[in-house]
N, C-alpha and C positions, 0 to 999 in steps of 0.2 A: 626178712623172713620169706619166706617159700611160697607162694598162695599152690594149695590145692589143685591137682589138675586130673582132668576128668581122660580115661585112655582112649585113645584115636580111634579104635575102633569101635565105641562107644558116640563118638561125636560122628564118624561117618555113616553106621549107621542111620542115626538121627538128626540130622543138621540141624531142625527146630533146636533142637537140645542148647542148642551154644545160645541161641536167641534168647529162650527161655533165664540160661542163665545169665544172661547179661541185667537182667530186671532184678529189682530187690525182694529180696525173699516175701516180703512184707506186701507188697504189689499183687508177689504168683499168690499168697495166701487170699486176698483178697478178689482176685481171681479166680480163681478155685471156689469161693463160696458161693460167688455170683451165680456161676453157671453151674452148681449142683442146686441153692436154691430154683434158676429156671429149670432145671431139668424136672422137678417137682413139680411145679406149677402145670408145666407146660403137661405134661401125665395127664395131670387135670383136666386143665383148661381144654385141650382138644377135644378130646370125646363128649366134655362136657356143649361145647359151641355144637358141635354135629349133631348131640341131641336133640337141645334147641333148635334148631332146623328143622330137625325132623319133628317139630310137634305142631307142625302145622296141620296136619291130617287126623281125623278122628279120633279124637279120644277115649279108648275104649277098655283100656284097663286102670287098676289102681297104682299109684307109684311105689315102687317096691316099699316096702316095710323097713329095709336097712337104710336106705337111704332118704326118704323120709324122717326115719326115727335119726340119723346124722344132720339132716338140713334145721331140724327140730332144734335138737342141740345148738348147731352154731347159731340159729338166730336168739336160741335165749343168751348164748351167754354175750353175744354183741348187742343184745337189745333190738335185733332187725325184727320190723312187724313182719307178721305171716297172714295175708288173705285170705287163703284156701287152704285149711288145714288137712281135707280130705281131695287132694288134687287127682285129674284123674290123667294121663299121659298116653302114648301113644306102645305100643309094643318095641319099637327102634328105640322111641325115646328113651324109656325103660334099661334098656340093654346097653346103651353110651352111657348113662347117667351111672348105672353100677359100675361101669368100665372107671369112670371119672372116680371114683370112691374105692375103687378097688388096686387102680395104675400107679398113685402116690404112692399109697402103703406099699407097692412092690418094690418100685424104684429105691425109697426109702432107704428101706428093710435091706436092701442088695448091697446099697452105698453101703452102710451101716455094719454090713457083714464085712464087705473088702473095706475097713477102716479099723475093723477091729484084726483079722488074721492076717493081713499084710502093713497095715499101717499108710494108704492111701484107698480113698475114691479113686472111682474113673476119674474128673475133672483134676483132682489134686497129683491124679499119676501126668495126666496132661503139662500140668503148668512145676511139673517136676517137683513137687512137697513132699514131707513126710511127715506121719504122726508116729511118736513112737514114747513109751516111758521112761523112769530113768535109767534102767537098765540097757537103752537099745534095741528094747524088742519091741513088735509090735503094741498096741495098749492092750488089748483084749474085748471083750464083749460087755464086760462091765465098766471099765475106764470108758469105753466110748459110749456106752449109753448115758454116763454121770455128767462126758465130755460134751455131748448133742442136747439129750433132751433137757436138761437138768441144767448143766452151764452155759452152753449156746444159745439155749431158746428160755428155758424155761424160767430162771431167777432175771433174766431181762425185760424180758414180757410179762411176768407175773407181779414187775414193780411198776410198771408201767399200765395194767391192766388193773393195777390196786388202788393208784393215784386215779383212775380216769374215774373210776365207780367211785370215789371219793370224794372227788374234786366235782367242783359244777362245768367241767366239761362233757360227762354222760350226757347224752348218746355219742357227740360227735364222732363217727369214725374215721372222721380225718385226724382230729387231735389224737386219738388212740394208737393211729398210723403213723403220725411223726413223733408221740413219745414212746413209743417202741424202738423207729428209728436211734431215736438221740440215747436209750439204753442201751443199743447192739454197739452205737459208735462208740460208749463209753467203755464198752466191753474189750474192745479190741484198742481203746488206747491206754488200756491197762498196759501193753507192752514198754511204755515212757516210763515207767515206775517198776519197770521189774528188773533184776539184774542180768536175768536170763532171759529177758523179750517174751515174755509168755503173755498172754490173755486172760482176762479172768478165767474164761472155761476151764484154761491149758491151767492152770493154776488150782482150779477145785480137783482137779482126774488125775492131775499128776503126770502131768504128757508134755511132751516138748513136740514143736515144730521147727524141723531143719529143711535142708536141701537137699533132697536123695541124692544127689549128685554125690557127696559127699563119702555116702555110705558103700557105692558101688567103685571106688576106689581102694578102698584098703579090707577086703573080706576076712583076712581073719582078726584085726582088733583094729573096728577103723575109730574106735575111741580114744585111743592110747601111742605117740610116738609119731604125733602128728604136729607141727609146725603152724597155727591157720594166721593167716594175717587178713583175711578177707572178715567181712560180716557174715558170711552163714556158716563159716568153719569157725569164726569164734563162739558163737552159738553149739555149736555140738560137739567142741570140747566141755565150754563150760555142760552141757548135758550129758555128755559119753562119761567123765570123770568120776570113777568110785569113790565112792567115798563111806569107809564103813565108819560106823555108828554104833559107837556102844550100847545107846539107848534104845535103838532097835530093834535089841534082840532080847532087851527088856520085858516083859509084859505085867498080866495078872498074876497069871499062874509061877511067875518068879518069884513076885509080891507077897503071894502066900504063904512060898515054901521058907523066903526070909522071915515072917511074921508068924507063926503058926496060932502060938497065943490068942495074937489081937484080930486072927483070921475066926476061930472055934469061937470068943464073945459078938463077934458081928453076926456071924452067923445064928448063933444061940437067940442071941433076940430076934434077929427077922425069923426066926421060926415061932417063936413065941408072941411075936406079933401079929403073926399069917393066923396061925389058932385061935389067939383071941379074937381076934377082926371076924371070923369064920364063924365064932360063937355069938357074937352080938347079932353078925349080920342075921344068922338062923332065927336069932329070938325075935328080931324086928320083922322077920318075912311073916312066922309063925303068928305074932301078936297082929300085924296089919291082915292076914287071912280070916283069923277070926272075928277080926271087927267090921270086914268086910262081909261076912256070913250076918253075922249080927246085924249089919244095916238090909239087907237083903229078905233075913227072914220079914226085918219090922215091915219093908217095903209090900212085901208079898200080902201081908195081914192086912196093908190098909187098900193093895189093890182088888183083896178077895174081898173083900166087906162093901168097897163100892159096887165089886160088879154083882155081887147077890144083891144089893137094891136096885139094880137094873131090871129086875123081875119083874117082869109085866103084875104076877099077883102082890109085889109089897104091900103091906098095909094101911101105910102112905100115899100110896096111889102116885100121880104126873108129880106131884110136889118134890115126892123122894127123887122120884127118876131124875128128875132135872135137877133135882143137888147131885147126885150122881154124875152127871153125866159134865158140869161143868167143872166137879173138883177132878175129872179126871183129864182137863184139857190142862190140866197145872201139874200133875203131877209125875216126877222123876219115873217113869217106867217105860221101859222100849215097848211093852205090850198095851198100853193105853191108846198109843193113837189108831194102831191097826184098828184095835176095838171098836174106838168112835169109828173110824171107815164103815168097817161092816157095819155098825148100827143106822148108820145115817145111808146104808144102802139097801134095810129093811123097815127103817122106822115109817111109820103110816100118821101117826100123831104130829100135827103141822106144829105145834106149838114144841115138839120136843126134837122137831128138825130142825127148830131155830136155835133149839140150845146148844144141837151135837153142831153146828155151827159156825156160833160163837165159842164154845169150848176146842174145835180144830183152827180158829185166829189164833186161839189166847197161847195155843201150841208152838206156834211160831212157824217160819219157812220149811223146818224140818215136817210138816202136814204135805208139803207141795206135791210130794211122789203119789202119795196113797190118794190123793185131791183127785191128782191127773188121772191115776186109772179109774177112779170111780166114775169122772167125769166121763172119760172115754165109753166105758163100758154103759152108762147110762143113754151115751147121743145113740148108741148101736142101738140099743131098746128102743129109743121115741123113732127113730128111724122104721125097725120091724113095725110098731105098733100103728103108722101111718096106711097099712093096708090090713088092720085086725085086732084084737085088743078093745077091750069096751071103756068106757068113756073113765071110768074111777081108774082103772090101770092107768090110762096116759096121764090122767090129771097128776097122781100120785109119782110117775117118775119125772113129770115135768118137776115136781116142786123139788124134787130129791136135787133134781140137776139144776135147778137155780140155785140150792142153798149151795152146792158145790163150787159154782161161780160166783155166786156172791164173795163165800169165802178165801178163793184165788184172787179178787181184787181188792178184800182187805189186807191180807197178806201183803199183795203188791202195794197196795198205799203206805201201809206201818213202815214195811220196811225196806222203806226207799232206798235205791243202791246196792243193795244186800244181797241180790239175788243173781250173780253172776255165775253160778254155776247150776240155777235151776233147769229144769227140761220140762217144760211143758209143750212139748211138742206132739201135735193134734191133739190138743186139746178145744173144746166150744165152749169160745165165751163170747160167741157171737149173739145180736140184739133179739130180745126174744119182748115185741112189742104189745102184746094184750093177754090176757089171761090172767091166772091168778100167780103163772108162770113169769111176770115180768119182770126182764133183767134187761138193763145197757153200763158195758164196762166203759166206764170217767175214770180217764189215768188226765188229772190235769198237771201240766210237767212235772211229770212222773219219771222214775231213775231204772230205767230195764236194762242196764248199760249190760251187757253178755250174756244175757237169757237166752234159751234156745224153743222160741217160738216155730221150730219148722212143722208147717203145714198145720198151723193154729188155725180155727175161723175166730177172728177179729171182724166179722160184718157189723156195720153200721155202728164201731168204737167208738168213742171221741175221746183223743188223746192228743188234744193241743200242748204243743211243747214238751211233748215228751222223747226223752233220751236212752236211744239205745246203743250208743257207743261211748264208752269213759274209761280215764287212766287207768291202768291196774293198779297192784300195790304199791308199785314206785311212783305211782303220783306224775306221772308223764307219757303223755298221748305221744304217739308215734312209736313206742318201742315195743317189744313181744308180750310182756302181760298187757297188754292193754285189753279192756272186755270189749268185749265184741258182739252183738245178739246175733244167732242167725231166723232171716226170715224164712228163710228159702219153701218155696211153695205154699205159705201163708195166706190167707184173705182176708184183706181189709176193706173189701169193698163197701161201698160207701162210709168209709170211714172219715173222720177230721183227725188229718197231723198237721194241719197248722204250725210252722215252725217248728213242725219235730226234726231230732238228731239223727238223721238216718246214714250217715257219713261212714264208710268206713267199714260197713258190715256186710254180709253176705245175703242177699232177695233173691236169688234165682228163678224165675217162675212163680214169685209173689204176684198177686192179683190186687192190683188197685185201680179197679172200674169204679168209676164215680166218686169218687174218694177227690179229698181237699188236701191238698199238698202247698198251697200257696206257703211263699216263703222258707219252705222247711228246706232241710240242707242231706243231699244223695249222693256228694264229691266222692270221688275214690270208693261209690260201691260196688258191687259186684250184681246186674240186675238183668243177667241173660233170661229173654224170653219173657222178663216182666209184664205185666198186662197193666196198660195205663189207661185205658178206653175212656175217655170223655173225664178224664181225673182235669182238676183242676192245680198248675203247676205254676200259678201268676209268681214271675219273681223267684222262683226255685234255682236253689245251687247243685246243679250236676256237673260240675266241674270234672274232669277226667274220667268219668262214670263209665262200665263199662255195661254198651247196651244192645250188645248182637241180639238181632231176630226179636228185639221187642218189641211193643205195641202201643201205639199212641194216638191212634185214629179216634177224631174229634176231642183230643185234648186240645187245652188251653195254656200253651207254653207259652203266653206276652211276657217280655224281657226277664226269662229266664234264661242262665247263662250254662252251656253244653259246652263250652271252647274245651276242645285236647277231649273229647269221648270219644268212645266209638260206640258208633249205631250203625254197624254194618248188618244192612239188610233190613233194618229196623222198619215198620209198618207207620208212617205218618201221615196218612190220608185224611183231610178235610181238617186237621190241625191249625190253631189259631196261634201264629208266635210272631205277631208282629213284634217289632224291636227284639228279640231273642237274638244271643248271642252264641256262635257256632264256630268262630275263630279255629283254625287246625284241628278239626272234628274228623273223624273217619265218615262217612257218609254212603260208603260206595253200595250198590244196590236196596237203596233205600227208596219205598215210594210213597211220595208227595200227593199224590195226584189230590187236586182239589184245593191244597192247602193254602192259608196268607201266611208269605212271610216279608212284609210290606217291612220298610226297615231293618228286615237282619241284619246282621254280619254272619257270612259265611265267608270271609279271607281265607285261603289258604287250606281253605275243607276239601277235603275229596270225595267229590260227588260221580267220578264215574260209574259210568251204566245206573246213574237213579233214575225214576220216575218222576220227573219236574210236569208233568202233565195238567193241564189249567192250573197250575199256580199261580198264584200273586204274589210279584216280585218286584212291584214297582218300588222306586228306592231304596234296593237291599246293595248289598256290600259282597261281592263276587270276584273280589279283586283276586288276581293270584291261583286262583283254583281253579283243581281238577277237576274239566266237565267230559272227559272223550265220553264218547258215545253215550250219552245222556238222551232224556229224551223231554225237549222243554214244547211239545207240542201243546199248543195255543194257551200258551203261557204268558202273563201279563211281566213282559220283560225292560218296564220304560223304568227310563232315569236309574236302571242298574249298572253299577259300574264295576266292568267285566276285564278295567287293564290289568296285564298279564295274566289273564286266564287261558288255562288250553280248551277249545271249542272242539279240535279236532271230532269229526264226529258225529257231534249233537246234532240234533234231529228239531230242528225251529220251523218246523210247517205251522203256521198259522198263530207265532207266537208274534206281540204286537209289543214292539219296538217303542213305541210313540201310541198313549191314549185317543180315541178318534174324539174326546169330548173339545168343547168348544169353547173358548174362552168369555164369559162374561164380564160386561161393565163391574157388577156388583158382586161377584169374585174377589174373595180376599187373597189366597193364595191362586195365582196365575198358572197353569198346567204350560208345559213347555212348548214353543213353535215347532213344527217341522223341521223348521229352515235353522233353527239355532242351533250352535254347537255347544256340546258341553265338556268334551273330552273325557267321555267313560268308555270311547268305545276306542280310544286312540292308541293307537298302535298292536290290537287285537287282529293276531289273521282268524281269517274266516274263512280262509279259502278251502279247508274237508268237513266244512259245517254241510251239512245236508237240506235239502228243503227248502230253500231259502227262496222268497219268494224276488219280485225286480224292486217291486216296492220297501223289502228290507232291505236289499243290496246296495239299494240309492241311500239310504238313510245309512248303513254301515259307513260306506264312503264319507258321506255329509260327516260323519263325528268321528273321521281318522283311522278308521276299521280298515282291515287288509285285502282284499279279494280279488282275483281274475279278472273280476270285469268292472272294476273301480276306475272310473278314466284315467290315464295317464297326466300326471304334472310335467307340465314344460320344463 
């Protein structure tokens, strides 16, 4: 037989062309996806890296709203956690990042169009493909959107995205990403199983894939009176070949005009069942309307009755009011809670502010909203009332504003866990210590997991063990429901979280001066500008934390572990963290000055241009790290062990290498000779360290140190 041949003028034009076809069809196809997939990507990906880049610079707008509300999207349905739900980006950034959301969809869209009215892509006119239907002609717009989004992507990744949220591989997005894979491969080796090589996709759309080559041969019927002995010309015979079908041209409307009969009794009943169905439905709307009025009026008579005994004049007097006022903390009406708010925001009677109360507990979480503004609006009073107001006025809103607190930490006790989506944000449940006014909120591991405490005062709490970060509804930490509390601009001052959950959620400019944080756990939170001043941190987990421009002067960091933070710029002055751990910390413009950190580990941290100024640093861990230009001036720097650290720089005027104390007889631990070597300083150059006095120099040399003026070895 004859193979196929493409005309000379066509090949010399094109030289690729002969190349291309020398590969098997099945190769260029597979070709062709690869690099319309990257051409995708890469849309994205570009503008999207140059955003990033550019967002090192002031943050000073919001991130667009499209593209938020798309990033939203894809991390829920991949389960990715989201930090910063309200992030805030740069103006460039802003402008790539839409570019990155906007570039796909063109690219796309474009392929998508040359695929349906010519029957290739760019990449597939490349590698010489063609899509076309059984006909020969291009597919159209709707075969290729059936062919792309629906058969290429969508029932492959949809079995495979079905299986993952199924199976106890959720979250892994790597297992997502290889059974995704092993669905696309199984897609494409549908062609093993088809008689005409097709793919599953080509198989739902109704499309064939040949060799353009093929078609630019014979123009006016290159279907018909062709010879192929090749693989892509047998391929689009078996496709070209008509082949009419009597059943075809079959339809409904043929069905009925054969049938007319049994077409008028099908019909007769679905219409007679449309009517009846129409008439029952009406009766049940009609009867559930009425019984709905009927429960409504009953409701209305038992809420009118309670609130007329609210009457100051009843005849019953406090006894009435207070059965009033607690059957209305039970009872089904959207306008009882408002009620109780307002009443417990003019009640004067202390024994019947205890009841409006206990009656907003028995109400449940749904009280939180109307709590917090009354709370709110009451702190604004005792605040005014602090320069005017006579003594029964403050008395009388202080107590209003305990019962109102009181009542947001029974809430929060009952129903622990529950309250993920409350806001009490500025709200004062801070410690109010004498009076007749006395309150302190005791959350003892207690469940805030997602609360949105921003810019709460929490002064002098004690909330040991309590948790504000937990799974969402799918019952697994790390993925996007997970709750999340935010602190952000809170006061906890002098508070106890003792082993509280603080992992994972957002403090920005939360304030914990004097506050007890021993042991409690801060990994992976967000705590720009947090104020730590004199907090106690014995033993705390801030793993990866992140802690620009915070505050920690005269805290007590001992063997609390920072390794992978960043505390760029961070405020550490007169800081206690002996044995603290710092391992790959950002550090750069941080000052110390004063601090012990007698045992750290700081490996691998970058301390350029900090403030190491009178530090205590005798036996810390400085291996490997970034110190240029630092400034370790009269810094206690013995028995630190400094190999490969970069010095370049630092500023060691009057920092003391070796202790000047003296060894005694009755000395347990021995302080180090002069003259002994220990190799911390072995193989460090020194030679652009600054300052450096003759008496460091001798001693850099003595323990293998680098410098200019180190004698020469023979």
């Amino acid at each position: 037989m004859a193979s196929p041949t493409v005309s000379s003028d066509i090949n010399q034009s094109n030289p690729s062309s002969q190349v291309r076809r020398e590969l098997p069809l099945m190769v260029r196809r597979c070709g062709a996806w690869a690099v319309e997939v990257s051409l995708i990507v890469a849309s994205s990906l570009v503008p999207f890296t140059i955003g990033t880049l550019a967002n090192n610079a002031i943050k000073s707008v919001p991130l667009n709203p499209a593209v938020a509300a798309t990033s939203e999207a894809i991390a829920q349905t991949l389960a990715i956690p989201i930090r910063d739900r309200n992030p805030r980006v740069t103006p460039l950034t802003n402008l790539f990042w839409s570019g990155a959301l906007i570039a796909p969809i063109a690219v796309a869209g474009w392929q998508l169009y040359l695929l349906a009215k010519k029957g290739q892509t760019s990449p597939k006119r490349w590698f010489g493909v063609k899509v076309v239907s059984e006909s020969g002609t291009p597919p159209g717009i709707l075969r290729a959107l059936a062919r792309e989004s629906l058969g290429r992507w969508g029932i492959p990744v949809g079995i495979a995205y079905t299986l993952w949220r199924i199976s106890g591989a959720f979250p892994d997005l790597v297992i997502l990403v290889g059974m995704s894979g092993l669905m696309l491969l199984g897609d494409g080796l549908a062609t093993k199983f088809d008689t005409k090589r097709r793919t599953g996709h080509d198989r739902l759309a109704g499309t064939f894939v040949i060799d353009a080559g093929t078609l630019s041969n014979n123009t006016t019927n290159p279907f018909m009176g062709q010879d192929w002995s090749d693989e892509d010309a047998a391929i689009a015979a078996l496709v070209l070949t008509p082949e009419a079908s009597a059943d075809g041209s079959r339809g409904l409307w043929a069905w009925m005009r054969q049938h007319p009969g049994l077409t008028l009794l099908i019909v007769t009943i679905l219409g007679m069942t449309s009517v009846l169905g129409t008439f029952i439905g009406t009766q049940i709307y009609i009867q559930s309307q009425a019984n709905l009025r009927d429960f409504k009026q009953r409701d209305d008579k038992v809420f009118l009755a309670l609130v007329n005994k609210l009457s100051p004049t009843s005849p019953n007097g406090i006894a009435e009011r207070r059965a009033a006022i607690l059957a209305l903390g039970v009872v089904q009406d959207s306008r009882a809670i408002p009620l109780l708010a307002d009443l417990l925001g003019q009640e004067e009677n202390r024994t019947l502010v205890d009841s409006i109360q206990q009656a907003l507990v028995s109400a449940g979480p749904k009280t939180l909203p109307y709590l917090q503004r009354l709370n709110q609006a009451l702190s604004n009073d005792l605040d005014s009332m602090r320069y005017g107001g006579n003594a029964k006025e403050r008395e009388l809103a202080a107590i209003r504003q305990r019962a109102t607190q009181r009542a947001i930490a029974k809430i929060m006790t009952v129903n622990r866990g529950q309250l993920n989506d409350a806001d009490l944000s500025r709200t004062d449940l801070s410690q109010t210590a004498s009076g007749l006014a006395q309150f302190t909120l005791v959350l003892d591991k207690g469940d805030l997991s997602g609360i949105n405490l921003r810019s709460a005062n929490l002064t002098n709490a004690i909330l040991p063990g309590i948790r504000f970060y937990g799974a969402g509804e799918d019952g697994r930490f790390g993925t996007f429901d997970d709750w999340r509390a935010d602190l952000s601009g809170a006061n906890f001052e002098g508070a106890n979280l003792t082993g509280a959950f603080l992992n994972n959620i957002t403090m920005n400019r939360t304030n914990f001066l004097r506050s007890t944080l021993n042991k409690a756990n801060l990994s992976n939170s967000i705590l720009s500008g947090a104020n730590f001043s004199s907090a106690k941190l014995i033993g705390a987990d801030l793993r990866q934390a992140l802690l620009q421009d915070a505050t920690f002067t005269g805290a007590d960091l001992g063997s609390a572990n920072l390794s992978r933070a960043n505390l760029e710029g961070a405020r550490l002055g007169q800081v206690k963290a002996q044995g603290a751990q710092f391992p790959d910390t950002n550090l750069r413009k941080s000052d110390w000055q004063g601090a012990d950190l007698s045992g750290a580990d700081l490996s691998k941290a970058n301390l350029q241009n900090a403030n190491m100024t009178s530090v205590k640093l005798a036996s810390a861990n400085l291996s490997n790290t970034q110190l240029q230009d630092a400034n370790f001036r009269n810094a206690d720097v013995s028995l630190v062990n400094f190999r490969g650290a970069n010095v370049a720089g630092v500023n060691f005027k009057g920092a003391m290498f070796v202790t000047g104390k003296l060894n005694r007889s009755d000395q347990f631990i021995q302080s180090p000779s002069v003259n002994s070597k220990s190799g911390r300083l072995q193989g460090v150059d020194f030679t652009d360290a600054k300052n450096l006095e003759a008496s460091q120099i001798a001693y850099i040399c003595l323990q293998g140190g680098i410098h200019p003026r180190c004698p020469q070895k023979n």
